[in-house]
C-alpha positions in Angstrom: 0.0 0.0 0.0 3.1 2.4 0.4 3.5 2.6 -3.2 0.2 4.0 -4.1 0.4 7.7 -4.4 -2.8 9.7 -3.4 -3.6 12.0 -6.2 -7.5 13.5 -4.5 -9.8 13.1 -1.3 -12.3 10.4 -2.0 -16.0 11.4 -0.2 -19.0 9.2 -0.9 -22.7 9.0 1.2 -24.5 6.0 0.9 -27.8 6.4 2.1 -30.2 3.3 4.0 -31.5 1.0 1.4 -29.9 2.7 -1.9 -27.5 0.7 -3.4 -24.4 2.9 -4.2 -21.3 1.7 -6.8 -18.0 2.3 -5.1 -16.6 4.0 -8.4 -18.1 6.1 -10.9 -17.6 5.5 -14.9 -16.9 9.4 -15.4 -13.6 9.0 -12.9 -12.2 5.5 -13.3 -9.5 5.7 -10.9 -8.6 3.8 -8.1 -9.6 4.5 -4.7 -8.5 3.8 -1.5 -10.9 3.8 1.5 -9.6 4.6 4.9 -12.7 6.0 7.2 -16.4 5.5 7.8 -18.5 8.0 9.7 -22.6 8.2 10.0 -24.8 11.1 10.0 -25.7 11.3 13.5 -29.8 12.4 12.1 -32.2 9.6 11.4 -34.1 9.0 8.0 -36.6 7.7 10.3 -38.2 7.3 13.9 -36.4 3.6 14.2 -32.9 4.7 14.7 -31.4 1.5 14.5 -27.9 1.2 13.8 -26.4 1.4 10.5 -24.7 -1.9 9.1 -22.6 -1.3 6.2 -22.6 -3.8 3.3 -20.3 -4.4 0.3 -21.7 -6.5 -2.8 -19.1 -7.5 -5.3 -20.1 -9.0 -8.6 -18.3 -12.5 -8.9 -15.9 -12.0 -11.9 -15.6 -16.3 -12.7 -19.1 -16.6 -12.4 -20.5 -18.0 -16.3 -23.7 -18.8 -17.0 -24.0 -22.0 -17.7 -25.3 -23.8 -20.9 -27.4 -26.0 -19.5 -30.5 -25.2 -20.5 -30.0 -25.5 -23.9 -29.3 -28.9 -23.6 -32.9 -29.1 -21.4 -34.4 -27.4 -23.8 -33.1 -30.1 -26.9 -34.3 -32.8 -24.4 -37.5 -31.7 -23.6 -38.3 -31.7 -27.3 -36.5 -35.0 -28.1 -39.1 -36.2 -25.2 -41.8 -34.6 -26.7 -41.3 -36.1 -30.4 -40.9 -39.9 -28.6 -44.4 -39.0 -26.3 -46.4 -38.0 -29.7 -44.6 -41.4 -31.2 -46.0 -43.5 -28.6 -49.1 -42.0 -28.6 -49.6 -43.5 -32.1 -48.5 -46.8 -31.3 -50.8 -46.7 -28.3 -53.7 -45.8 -30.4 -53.3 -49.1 -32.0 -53.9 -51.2 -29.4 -56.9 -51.5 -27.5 -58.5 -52.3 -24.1 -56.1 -52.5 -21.0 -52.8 -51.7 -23.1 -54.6 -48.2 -23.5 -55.5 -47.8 -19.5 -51.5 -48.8 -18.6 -50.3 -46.4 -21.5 -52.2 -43.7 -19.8 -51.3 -44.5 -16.5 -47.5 -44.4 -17.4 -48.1 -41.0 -19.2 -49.0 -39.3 -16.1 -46.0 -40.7 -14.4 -43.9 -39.2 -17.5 -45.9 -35.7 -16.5 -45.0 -35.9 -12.6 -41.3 -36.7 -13.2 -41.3 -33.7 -16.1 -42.6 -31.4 -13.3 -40.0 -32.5 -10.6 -37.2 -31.7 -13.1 -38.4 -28.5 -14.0 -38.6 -27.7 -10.3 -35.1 -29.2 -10.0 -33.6 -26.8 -12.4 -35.5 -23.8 -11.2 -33.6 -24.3 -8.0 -30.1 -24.7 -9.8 -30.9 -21.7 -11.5 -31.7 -19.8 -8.0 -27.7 -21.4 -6.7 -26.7 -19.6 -9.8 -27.8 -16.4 -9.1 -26.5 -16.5 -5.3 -23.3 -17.0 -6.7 -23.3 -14.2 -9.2 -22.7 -11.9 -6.5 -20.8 -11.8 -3.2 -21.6 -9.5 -0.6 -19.8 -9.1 3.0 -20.6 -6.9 6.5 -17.8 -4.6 6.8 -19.1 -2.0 10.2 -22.1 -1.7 12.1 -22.0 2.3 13.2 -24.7 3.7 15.9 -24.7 7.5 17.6 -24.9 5.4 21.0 -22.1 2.9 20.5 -19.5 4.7 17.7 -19.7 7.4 15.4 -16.9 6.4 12.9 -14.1 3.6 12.0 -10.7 3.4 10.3 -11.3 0.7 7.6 -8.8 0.4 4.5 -10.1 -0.7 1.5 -8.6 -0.5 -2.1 -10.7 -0.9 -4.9 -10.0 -0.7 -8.8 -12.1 1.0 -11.5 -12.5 -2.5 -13.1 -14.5 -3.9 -9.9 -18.0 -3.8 -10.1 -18.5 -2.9 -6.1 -21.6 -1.4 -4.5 -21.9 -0.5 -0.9 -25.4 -1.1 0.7 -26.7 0.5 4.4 -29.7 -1.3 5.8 -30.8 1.0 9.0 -31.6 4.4 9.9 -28.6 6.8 9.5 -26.5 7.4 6.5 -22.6 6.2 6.1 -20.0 8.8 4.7 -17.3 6.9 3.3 -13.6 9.1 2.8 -10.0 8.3 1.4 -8.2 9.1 -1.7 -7.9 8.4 -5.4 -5.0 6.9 -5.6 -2.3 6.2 -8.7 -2.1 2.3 -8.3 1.4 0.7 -9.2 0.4 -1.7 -12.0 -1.6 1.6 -13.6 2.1 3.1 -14.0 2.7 3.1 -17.7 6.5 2.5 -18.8 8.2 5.4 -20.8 9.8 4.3 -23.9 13.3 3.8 -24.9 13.0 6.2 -27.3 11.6 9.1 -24.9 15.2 8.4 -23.0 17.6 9.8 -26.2 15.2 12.9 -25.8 16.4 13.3 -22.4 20.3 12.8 -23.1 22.9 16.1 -22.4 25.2 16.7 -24.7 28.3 19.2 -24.7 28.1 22.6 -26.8 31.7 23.1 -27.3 32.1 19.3 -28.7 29.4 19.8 -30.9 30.5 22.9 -32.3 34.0 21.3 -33.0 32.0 18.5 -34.7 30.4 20.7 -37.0 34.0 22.7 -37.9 35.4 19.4 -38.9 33.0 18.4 -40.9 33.4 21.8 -43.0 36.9 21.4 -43.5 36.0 17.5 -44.2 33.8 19.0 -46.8 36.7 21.5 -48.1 39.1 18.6 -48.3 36.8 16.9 -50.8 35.9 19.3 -52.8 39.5 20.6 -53.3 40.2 16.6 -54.5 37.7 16.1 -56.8 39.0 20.3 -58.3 42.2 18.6 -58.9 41.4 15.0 -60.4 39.2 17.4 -62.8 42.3 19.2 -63.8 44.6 16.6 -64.1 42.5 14.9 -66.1 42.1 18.0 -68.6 46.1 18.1 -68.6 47.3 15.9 -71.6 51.5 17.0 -71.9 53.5 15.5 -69.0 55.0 19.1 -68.7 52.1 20.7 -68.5 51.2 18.0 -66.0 54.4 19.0 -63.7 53.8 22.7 -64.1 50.1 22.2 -62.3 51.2 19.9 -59.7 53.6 23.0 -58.7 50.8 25.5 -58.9 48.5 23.4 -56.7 50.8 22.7 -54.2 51.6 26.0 -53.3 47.6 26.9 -54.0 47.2 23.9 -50.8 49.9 25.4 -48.7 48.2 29.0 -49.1 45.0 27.3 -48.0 46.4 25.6 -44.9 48.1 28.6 -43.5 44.9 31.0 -44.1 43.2 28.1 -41.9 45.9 28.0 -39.3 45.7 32.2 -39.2 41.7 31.8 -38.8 42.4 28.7 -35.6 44.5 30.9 -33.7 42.1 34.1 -34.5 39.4 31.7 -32.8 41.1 30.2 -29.9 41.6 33.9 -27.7 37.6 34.9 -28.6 36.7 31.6 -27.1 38.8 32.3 -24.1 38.4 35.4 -23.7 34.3 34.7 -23.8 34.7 31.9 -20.8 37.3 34.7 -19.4 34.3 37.1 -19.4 31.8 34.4 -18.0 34.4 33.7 -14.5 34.5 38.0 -14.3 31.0 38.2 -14.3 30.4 35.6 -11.8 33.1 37.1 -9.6 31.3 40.1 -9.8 27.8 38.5 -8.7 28.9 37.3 -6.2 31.1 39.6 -4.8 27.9 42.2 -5.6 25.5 39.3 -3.4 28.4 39.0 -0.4 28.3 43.0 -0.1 24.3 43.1 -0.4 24.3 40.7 2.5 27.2 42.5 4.7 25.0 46.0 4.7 22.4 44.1 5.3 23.9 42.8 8.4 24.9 45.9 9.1 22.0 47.5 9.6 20.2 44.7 11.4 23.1 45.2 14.0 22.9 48.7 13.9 18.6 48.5 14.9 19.0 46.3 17.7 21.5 48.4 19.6 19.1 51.1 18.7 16.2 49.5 20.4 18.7 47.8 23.6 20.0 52.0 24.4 16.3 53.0 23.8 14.7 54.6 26.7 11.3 53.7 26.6 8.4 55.2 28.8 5.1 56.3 28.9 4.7 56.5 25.2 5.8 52.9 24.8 3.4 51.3 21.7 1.4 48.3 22.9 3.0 44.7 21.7 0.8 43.2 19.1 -2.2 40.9 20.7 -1.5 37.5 20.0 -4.7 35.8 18.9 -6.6 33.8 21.7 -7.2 31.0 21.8 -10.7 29.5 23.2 -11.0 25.8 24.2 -14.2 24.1 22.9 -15.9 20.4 23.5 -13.7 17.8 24.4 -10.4 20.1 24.8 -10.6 21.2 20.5 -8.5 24.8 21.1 -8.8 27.4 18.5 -7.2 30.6 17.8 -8.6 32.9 15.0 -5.3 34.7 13.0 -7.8 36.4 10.8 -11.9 37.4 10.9 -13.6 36.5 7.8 -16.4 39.0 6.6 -20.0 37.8 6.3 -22.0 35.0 7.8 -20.5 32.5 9.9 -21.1 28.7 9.2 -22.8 26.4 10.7 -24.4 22.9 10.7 -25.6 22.2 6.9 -23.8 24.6 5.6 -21.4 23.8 2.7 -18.2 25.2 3.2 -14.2 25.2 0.6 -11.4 24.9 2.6 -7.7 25.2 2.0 -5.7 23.4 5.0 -2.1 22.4 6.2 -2.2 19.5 8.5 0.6 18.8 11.0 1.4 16.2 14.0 2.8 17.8 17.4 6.4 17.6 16.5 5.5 20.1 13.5 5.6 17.4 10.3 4.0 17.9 8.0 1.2 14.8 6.9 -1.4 16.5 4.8 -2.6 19.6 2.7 -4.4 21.2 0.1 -3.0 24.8 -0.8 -3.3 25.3 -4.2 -5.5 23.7 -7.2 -9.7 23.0 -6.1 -10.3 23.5 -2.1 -11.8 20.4 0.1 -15.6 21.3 -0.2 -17.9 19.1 2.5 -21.3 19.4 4.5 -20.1 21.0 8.1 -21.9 18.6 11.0 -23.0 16.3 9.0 -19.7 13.5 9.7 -18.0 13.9 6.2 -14.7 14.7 8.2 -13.7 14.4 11.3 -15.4 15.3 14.7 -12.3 18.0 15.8 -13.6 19.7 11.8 -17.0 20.0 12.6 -16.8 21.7 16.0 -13.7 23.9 14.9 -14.8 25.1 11.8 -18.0 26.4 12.5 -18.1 30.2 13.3 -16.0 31.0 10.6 -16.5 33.5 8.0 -15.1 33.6 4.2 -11.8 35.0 4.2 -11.2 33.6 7.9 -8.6 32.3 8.7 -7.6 29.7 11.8 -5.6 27.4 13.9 -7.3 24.2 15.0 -5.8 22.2 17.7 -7.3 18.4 18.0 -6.5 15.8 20.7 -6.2 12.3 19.2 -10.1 11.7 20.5 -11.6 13.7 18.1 -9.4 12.6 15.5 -8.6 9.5 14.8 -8.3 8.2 18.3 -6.3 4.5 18.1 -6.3 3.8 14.1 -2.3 4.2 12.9 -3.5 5.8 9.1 -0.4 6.6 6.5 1.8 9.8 7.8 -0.2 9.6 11.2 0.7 7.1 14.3 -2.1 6.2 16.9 -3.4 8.4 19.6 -1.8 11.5 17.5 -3.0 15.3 18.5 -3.0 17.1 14.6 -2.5 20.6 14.5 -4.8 22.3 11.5 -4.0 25.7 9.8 -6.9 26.5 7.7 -8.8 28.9 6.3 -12.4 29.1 4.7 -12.3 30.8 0.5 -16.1 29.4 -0.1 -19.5 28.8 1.6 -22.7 27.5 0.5 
């Protein structure tokens, strides 16, 4: 289960006596359940508890061809009855009265088998699906339990509630291992560095490659238009010193290029010198006048006109020992139970890691009171206002008490910075 990477929060309500699939065809991603939580108001006057069901479609199960080969027999058994019949018609007297008698024991052992494959077809149908109790939640006994369930988008899973409160189910979508798809060889030569300077080099010598040949096929065309050995000697002479022209031009243009290249890195290293030193002397002034403040403020006289220290925000302790302390008042009307609030949040254990948050891309929207989240979330968010912003403190009893979940070890008090962007 380490592997699998949680890409979303997973929320689903399954209501008493609607059955509910696990995963919908317009997200087919897998999920991974880890908590189960009921709405602590009844559908009806009852209130029994709720028992939570999961239904899973047997994927070996095959129908089974039998009743084609019924079907064949019943007419081959027909076509031998209609037969007989004739025959019997034939003979007379107490042949007749046996020939009817044994017909209706035909009839009565017809109707038995068809009763005997109306009940196979019944065993069929109980094993098309199979269907387990996974919780039994009640307000009286337990509002919620850690469960961990993975399910992929190819299962065919329903969950089904039979009492009088509903079942919130939460986890993640999750990016399963085997849905990892394998990058191919060719994506990795995309990816490959390769050195400027070598490159560049590359392509010079290719020019003078390119020189080279076309300077031997110029002389192969002119010897061949020579016909007089003399003449012959005298442009062997010409070309040679035509070659040695060439080869010192291109020695003069090497050692014209070799300074410019230095003296371009030489330019990089002074630049960076200068950075840096430019960054080192930023830094000392700015040292400078942080020292300079504080013996400012440590020689400062202060009396009756001393400014009042910022309030810290206060914090107030609610049921079961949730503490809160509001950083910023939101503007408009508070929230409370029902309402649909968007949160942003940054969850953290006591020792200040990290486990949790959602800062950027679409906020975590649920139903405050209604036991989509946890218990410490429904008492400390409500009062807030959009724009609000506020710390939530939660001991491990409003959390999630005992259950060890990914990133979070048992009996763990989680430390919430949130604030509230959207309210419905």
């Amino acid at each position: 289960m380490a592997d699998m990477l949680p890409l979303a929060t997973y929320t689903l309500n399954v209501e008493p006596y609607e059955p509910t699939p696990a995963v919908s065809f317009d997200k087919p991603v897998t999920i991974r359940i880890t908590m189960a939580a009921i709405d602590p108001e009844a559908f009806d006057d009852e209130k029994k508890p709720s028992t939570l069901r999961m239904i899973k479609r047997n994927p070996d199960f095959e129908e089974d061809d039998d009743d084609e080969q019924a079907d064949s027999e019943e007419e081959e058994e027909e076509e031998e009855e209609e037969e007989e019949e004739k025959d019997q018609s034939k003979s007379a007297g107490k042949k007749g009265k046996k020939q009817s008698s044994q017909k209706k024991q035909e009839e009565e052992e017809e109707e038995q088998e068809e009763d005997e494959e109306d009940s196979d077809d019944e065993l069929l149908e109980d094993n098309e699906f199979e269907e387990c109790v996974l919780l039994t939640l009640s307000p009286e006994t337990s509002f919620q339990q850690a469960i961990d369930i993975t399910i992929a988008p190819e299962e065919d899973i329903q969950f089904v509630v039979t009492g009088s409160y509903t079942v919130s189910l939460t986890g993640n979508y999750v990016k399963h291992p085997f849905d990892t798809i394998m990058d191919s060889e060719d994506d990795e030569c995309d990816d490959e560095d390769y050195d400027s300077e070598e490159y560049d080099d590359q392509l010079i010598q290719d020019e003078y490659q390119d020189d080279d040949d076309e300077e031997e096929e110029e002389l192969s065309d002119e010897l061949d238009d020579l016909e007089d050995a003399s003449d012959v000697e005298g442009r062997i002479e010409e070309l040679v010193a035509k070659d040695e022209h060439k080869s010192n031009k291109r020695k003069q243009q090497d050692e014209e290029e070799v300074p410019a290249k230095k003296s371009k890195k030489e330019a990089k290293e002074e630049k960076k010198v200068k950075e840096e030193k430019k960054a080192k002397e930023e830094k000392k002034a700015k040292e400078e006048k942080k020292a300079k403040k504080v013996e400012f403020k440590k020689n400062l006289e202060e009396g009756p006109t001393k400014k009042k220290e910022e309030a810290k925000p206060k914090a107030k302790v609610l049921q079961g020992g949730i503490v809160i302390e509001d950083r910023v008042t939101g503007k408009g009307s508070q929230a409370k139970k029902g309402t649909r609030v968007g949160m942003r949040y940054i969850g953290k254990l006591k020792n200040g890691k990290v486990f949790d948050k959602n800062t950027n891309g679409k906020p975590f929207v649920f139903k405050l009171g209604h036991g989509e989240v946890i218990k410490g979330w429904d008492i400390g968010v409500a009062g807030m206002a959009v724009g609000g912003e506020r710390r939530i403190i939660i001991p491990s009893a409003y959390a999630y008490g005992k259950s060890a979940l990914p990133g979070i070890p048992a009996n763990s008090e989680l430390t919430f910075d949130v604030k509230l962007v959207s309210m419905k």
